[in-house]
C-alpha positions as a Markdown table, in Angstrom:
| # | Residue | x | y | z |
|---|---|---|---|---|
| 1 | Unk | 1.0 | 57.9 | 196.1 |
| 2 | Unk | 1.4 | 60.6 | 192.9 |
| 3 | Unk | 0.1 | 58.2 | 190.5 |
| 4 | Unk | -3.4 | 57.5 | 192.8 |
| 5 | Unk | -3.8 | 61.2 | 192.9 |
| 6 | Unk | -3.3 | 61.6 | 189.4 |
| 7 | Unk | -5.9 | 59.4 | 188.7 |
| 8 | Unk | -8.1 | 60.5 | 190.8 |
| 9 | Unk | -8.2 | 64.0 | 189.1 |
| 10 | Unk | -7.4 | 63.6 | 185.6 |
| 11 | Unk | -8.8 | 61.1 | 182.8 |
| 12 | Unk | -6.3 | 58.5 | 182.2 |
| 13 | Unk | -6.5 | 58.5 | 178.3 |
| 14 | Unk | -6.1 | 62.2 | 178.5 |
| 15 | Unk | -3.0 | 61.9 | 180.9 |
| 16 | Unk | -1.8 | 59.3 | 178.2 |
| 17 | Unk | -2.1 | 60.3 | 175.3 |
| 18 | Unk | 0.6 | 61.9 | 174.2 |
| 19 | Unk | 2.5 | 59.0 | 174.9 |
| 20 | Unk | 0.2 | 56.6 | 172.9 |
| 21 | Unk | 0.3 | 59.1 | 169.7 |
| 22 | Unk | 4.5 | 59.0 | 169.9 |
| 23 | Unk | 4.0 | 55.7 | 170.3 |
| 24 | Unk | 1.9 | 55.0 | 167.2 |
| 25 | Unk | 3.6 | 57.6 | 166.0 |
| 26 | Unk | 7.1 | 56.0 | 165.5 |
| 27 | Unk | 5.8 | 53.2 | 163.4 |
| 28 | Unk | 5.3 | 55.4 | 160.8 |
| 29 | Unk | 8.8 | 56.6 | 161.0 |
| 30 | Unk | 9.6 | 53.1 | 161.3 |
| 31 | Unk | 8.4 | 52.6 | 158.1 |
| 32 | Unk | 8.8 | 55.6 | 156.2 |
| 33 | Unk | 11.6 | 58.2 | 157.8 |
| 34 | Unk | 12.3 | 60.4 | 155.0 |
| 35 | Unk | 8.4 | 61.1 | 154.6 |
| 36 | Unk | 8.1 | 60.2 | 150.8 |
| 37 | Unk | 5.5 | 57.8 | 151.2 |
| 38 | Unk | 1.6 | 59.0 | 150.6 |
| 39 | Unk | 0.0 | 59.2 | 153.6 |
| 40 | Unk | -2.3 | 56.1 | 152.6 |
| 41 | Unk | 0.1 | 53.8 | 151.9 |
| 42 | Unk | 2.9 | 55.1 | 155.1 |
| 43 | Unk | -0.4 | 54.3 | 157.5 |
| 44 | Unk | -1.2 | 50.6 | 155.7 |
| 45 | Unk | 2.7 | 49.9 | 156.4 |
| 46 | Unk | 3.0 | 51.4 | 159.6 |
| 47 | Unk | -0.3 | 49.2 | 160.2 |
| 48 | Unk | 1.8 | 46.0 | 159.4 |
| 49 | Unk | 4.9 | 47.2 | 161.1 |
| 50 | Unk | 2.3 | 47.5 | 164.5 |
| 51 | Unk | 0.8 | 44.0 | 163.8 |
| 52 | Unk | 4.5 | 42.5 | 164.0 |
| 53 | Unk | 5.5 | 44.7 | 166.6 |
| 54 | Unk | 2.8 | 43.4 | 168.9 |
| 55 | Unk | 2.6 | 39.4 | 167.5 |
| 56 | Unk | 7.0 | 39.2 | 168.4 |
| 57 | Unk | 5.6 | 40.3 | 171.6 |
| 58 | Unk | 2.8 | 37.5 | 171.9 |
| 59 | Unk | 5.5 | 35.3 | 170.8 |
| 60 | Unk | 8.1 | 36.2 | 173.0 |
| 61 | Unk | 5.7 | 35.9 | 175.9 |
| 62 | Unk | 4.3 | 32.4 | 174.7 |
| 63 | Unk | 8.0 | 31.0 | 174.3 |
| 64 | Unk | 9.0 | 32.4 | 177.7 |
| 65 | Unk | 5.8 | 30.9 | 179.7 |
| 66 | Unk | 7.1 | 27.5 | 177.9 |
| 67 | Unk | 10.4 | 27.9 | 179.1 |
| 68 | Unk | 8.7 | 28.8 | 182.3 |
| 69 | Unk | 7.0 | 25.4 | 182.7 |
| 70 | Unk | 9.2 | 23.0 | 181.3 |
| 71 | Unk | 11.9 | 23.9 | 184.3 |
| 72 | Unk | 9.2 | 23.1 | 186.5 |
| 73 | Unk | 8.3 | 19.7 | 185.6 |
| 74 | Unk | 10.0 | 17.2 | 186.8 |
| 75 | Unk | 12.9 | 15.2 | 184.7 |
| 76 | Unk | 11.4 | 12.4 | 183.6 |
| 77 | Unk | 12.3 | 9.0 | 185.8 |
């Protein structure tokens, strides 16, 4: 019930994004935690480090929705 009225009197990316900035945030310590990097060349890594964050998530999902199906099929004959 909290979360409908919160929506219905805030904007959700407002309400969010904090959370989304500490988010992208961490990839950037990801890459570079002692903060020697220029800033150029920490964002073009921490760029990378999102892209492989988010395409061992597409993976995972695709390998577990394979999983998924192959228990439901029948065993052969």
């Amino acid at each position: 019930m909290g979360a409908y009225r919160l929506h219905a009197t805030h904007d959700s990316g407002q309400t969010s994004a904090p959370g989304r900035l500490a988010f992208l945030a961490s990839f950037e310590l990801l890459v570079d935690p002692d903060g020697l990097l220029p800033p150029a060349e920490r964002a073009r890594r921490a760029a990378h480090a999102r892209s492989a964050h988010f395409t061992r998530l597409a993976y995972l999902s695709a390998r577990a929705r394979r999983t998924r199906v192959a228990r439901r099929r029948p065993s052969g004959p």
